[in-house]
N, C-alpha and C positions, 0 to 999 in steps of 0.2 A: 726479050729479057732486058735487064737496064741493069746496071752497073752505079752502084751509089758507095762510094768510098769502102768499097771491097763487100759489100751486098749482094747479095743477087735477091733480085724481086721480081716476082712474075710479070707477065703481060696482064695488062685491062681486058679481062674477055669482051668480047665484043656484045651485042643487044642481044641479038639470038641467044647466045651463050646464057647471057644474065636471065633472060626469061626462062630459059628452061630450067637455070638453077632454081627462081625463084619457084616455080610450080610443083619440083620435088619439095619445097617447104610447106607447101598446102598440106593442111589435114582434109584430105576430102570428107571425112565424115564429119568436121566442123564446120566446112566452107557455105554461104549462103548459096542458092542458087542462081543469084547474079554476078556472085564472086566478087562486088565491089571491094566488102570489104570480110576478107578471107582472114582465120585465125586458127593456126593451129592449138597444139597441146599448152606448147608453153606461153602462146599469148592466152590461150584463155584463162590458164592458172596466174598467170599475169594483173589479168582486169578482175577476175575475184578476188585475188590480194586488195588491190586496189581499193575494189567497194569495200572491203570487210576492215581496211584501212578509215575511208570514209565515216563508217559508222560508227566505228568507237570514237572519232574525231564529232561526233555530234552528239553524244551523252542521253539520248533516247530516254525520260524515264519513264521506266515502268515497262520496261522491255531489255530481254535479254534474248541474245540470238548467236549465232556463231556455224560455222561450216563446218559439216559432218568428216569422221573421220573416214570415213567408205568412201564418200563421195565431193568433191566441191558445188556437186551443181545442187545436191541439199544441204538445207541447211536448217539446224533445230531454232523451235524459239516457245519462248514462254511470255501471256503477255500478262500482265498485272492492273486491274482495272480499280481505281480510287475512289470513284463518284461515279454518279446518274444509275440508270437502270441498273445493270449489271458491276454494281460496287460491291467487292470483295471476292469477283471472280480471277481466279487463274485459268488461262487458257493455254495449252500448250496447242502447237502447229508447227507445218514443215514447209519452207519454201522452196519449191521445186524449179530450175532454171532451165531454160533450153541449152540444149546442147552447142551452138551459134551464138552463145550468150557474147557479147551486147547487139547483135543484131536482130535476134528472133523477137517472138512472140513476147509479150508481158510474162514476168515469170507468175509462177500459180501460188496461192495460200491458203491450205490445207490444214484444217485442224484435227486433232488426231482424235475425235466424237462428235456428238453434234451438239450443235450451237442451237439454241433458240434464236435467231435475227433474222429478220427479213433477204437480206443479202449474201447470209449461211445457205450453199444447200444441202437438205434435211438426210439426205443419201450420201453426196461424196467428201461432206463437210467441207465445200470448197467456198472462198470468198468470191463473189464478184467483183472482181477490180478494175472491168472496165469503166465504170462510170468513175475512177477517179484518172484512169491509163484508158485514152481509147486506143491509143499506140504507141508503143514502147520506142520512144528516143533514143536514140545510142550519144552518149554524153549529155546528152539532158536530164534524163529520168535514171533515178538509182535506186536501189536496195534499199537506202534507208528512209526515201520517198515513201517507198511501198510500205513499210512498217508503220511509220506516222498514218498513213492514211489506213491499214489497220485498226489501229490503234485509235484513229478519229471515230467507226461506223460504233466502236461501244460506248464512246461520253455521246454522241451525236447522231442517235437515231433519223434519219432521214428516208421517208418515201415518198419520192416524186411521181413515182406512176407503180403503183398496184400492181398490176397487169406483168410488169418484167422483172418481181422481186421474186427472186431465188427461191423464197419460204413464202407463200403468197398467203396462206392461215397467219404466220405472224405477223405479212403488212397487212394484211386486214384488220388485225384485233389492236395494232397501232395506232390506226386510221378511227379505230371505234370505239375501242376503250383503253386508255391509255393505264389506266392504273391495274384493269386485268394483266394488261401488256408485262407490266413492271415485276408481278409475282410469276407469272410464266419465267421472266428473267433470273429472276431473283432462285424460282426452283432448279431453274439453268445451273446459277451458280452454284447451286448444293452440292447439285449430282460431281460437276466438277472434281470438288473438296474430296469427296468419297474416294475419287478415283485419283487422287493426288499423287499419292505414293507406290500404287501398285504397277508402274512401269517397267518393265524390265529388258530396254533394248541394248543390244550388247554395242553398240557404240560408243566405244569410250569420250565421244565429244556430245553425246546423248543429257541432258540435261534431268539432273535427277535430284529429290528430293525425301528428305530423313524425317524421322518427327525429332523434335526436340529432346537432346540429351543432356542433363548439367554435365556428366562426365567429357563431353565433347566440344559441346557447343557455351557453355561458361563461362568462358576464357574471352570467346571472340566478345560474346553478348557484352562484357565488362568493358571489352577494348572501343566495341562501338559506343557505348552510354561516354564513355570516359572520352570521346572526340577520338581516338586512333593511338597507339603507343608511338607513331613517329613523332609527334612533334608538332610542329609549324610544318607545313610541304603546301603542294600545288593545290591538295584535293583538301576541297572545303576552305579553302582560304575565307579569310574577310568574316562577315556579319553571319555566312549563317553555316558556318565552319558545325557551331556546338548544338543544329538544331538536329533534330535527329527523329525517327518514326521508325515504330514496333510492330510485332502481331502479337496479339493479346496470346498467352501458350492455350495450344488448344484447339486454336480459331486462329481462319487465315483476316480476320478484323484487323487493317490497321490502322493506328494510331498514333498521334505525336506530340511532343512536347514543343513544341515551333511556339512561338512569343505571337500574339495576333500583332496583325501589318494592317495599318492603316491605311488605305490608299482613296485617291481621289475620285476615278474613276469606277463604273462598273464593272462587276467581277465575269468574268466568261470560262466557258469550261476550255479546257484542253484540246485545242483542234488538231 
């Protein structure tokens, strides 16, 4: 013990001491099994904070996602498709993380029916994501990677080999008839629309959707058209503060009053 201006403070345990302290901190049902780098409870709730920090810090659009209230290692998402084949789809999906999250495996992305896409499979509605993660980085690769690259395989149909796509009927009928392709898509999107509203999971962080109310929904609709009732603030700043994009009522069709932009160069989708 030491003596510090009328203190008492303990001894420095020694090495032994500290290792054994440190290994009752192991969550052994989190820990890897090299143990390099071991995480319990509260660091894993830690580094999903983190990512779900990330994400909102990078404004994703056309994607809404967020962590379930049961669970942090899922987490709901719905994705919104603008253009190319599948324009005018909503997709909702679940990303599932391992348990060792950020050490484990690539987390999974799971859509909650099936997809017509080559790299949908047609049974467990899951995404292949190796071909954009062949291995999950721990502080390289994140959460909102995995969205983007989502979010890329619907503007950006790509089959490089036949042979290892998920849906091998839909990369064939890509490979062969590209506009057959586009109405398979396109009846994709239908079916969606249909089941839009008929979700009913009791997670309150569960993302859910109304038909159009005036008695409800009136108010915001006016507040969006009108630029926002705050004011001047962060969101929307500058040039395109008052542009602004609808759904036709009805129809998940969107559309927008956006000024045409002129630019110099070539226009490319959304990668």
């Amino acid at each position: 013990m030491h003596n510090h201006g009328g203190k008492v403070l303990p001894e420095v345990p020694d090495l032994d001491t500290q290792l054994a302290l440190s290994a009752k901190m192991i969550d052994k049902k989190t820990s890897t099994p090299k143990g390099s780098h071991s995480y319990g409870s509260y660091f894993l709730e830690y580094s999903l904070m983190a990512e779900f920090q990330l994400l909102q810090q990078q404004r994703l659009p056309g994607i809404y996602c967020l962590p379930a209230h049961s669970s942090p290692l899922t987490w709901w998402g719905v994705l919104f498709i603008r253009q190319g084949p599948y324009q005018g789809g909503v997709f909702r999906f679940q990303i599932h993380l391992p348990e060792n999250y950020p050490d484990g495996d690539c987390p999974k992305v799971v859509f909650d029916g099936p997809v017509y896409h080559p790299h949908i499979d047609p049974v467990t509605h899951q995404l292949n994501v190796k071909q954009g993660f062949h291995k999950w980085k721990r502080n390289v690769n994140h959460i909102w990677q995995l969205l983007l690259y989502t979010r890329r395989v619907f503007y950006k149909v790509e089959v490089p080999n036949p042979d290892l796509a998920k849906n091998k009927d839909a990369a064939l009928l890509w490979e062969q008839d590209v506009e057959k392709f586009q109405t398979e898509a396109q009846d994709c999107v239908r079916r969606w629309e249909q089941d839009l509203y008929s979700h009913d999971n009791p997670d309150p962080h569960f993302i859910r959707f109304s038909k159009f109310d005036p008695a409800v929904h009136e108010g915001a609709l006016q507040d969006l058209k009108s630029g926002g009732a705050g004011g001047e603030g962060s969101v929307g700043e500058g040039e395109y503060r008052n542009r602004k994009s609808y759904m036709t009522t009805g129809s998940l069709t969107i559309f927008s009053d956006m000024p045409e932009v002129k630019t110099s160069g070539p226009s490319s989708l959304p990668k």
